[in-house]
N, C-alpha and C positions, 0 to 999 in steps of 0.2 A: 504494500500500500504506500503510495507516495508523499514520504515526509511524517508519519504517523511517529509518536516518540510515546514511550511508556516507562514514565521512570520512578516506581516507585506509586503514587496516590497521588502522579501528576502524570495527565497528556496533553501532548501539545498535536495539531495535524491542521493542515493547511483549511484554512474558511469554509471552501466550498468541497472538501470531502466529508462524509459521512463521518461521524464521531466512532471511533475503535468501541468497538461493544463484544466480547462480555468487558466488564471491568471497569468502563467508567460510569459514574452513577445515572442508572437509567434516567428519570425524569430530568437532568441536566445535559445527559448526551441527546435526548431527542430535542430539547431544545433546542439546543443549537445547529442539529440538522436541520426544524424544521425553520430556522433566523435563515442558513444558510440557505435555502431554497427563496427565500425573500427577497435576500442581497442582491438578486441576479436581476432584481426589476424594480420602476415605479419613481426613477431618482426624474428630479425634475432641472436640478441643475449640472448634468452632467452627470458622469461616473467615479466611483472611489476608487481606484489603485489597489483592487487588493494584491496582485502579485507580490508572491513570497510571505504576507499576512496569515500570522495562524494565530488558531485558537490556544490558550493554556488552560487548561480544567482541573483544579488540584485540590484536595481534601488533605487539610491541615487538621489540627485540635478544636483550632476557633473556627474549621467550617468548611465550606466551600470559597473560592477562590477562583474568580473568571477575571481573563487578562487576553488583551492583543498581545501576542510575540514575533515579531516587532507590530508594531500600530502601524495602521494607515500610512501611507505619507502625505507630509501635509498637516497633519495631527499638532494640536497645540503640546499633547504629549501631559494631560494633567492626568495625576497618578503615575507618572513614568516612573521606574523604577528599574534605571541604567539599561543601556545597551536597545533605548528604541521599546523595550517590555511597557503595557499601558495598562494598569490594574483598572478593570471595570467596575468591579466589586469583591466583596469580601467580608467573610465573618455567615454565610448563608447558612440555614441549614440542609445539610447531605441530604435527607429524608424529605424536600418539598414535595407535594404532590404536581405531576408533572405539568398542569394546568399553569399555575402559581408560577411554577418554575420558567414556560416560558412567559409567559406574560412577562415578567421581572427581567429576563434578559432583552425583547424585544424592544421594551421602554426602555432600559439601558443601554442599548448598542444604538437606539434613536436618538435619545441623548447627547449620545458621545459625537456621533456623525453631525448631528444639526449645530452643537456647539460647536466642535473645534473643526468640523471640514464645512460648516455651512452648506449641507446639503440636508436638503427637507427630502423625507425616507418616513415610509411609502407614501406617495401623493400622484395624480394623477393631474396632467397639466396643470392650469392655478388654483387646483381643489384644495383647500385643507390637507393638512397631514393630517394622514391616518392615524388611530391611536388604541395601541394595544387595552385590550378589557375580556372579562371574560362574559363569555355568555351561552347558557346553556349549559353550563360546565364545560363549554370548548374555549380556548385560547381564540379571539378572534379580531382584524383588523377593521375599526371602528370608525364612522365621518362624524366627525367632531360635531360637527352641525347640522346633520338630519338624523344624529343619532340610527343611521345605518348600520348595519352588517354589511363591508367587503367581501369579507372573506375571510376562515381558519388562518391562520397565523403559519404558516408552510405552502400555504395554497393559493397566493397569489399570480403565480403563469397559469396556475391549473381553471381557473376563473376568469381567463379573457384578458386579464387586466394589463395594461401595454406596456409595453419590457424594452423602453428606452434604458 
């Protein structure tokens, strides 16, 4: 698998592969396969650089630990922590239910993207950005202002939606 690192109660593997399973904690690894199925579309001000951008997914004492290794380029770099590494979050707990789990990183990796690379993720020409909520018990991407359903949080190509 291309770039996959398993070191311990930390993986690191490139953005847009599927998270190493068995081994990393489920409702955290699907998360981020299903962020990284997202990443591929909906950006309104151009594209982010992911080449060479992975994930870090590490379970320490104090929790969970999500981090770009290296960030974006471009990235203002807050929570950098040497060497280009960009802590997302930290302190989670291992156990979230996988709902929670994405939700949390979805609005976090949104965050991070509209702060420091000023790119509005996921939106569709000058719609509002979309915004992670759950509904139904499913993870789903939300219009702020018709209080719509887009679409499941992983399923955005899968739902038409244009993948500029």
């Amino acid at each position: 698998m291309g770039g996959h690192q398993h070191l311990g109660r930390v993986w690191r593997f490139p953005v847009f592969e599927e998270p190493p399973r068995p081994g990393a904690p489920p409702a955290w690894a699907g998360a981020l396969g299903a962020l990284a199925r997202d990443l591929r579309c909906c950006h309104r001000r151009g594209t982010v650089r992911w080449d060479g951008v992975r994930w870090e997914l590490a379970i320490h004492q104090d929790g969970v630990l999500l981090a770009w290794d290296p960030a974006p380029p471009g990235s203002a770099r807050l929570g950098e922590i040497g060497g280009g590494r960009q802590v997302l979050g930290r302190g989670l707990a291992p156990q979230w239910p996988a709902v929670e789990a994405t939700v949390w990183v979805a609005n976090t990796v949104q965050a991070a993207l509209l702060r420091q690379l000023r790119v509005p993720w996921p939106c569709r020409d000058q719609a509002a950005v979309w915004v992670p909520r759950i509904r139904d018990r499913h993870p789903c991407w939300v219009d702020p202002h018709t209080g719509r359903t887009v679409a499941e949080i992983g399923e955005l190509t899968a739902v038409g939606t244009d993948t500029r």
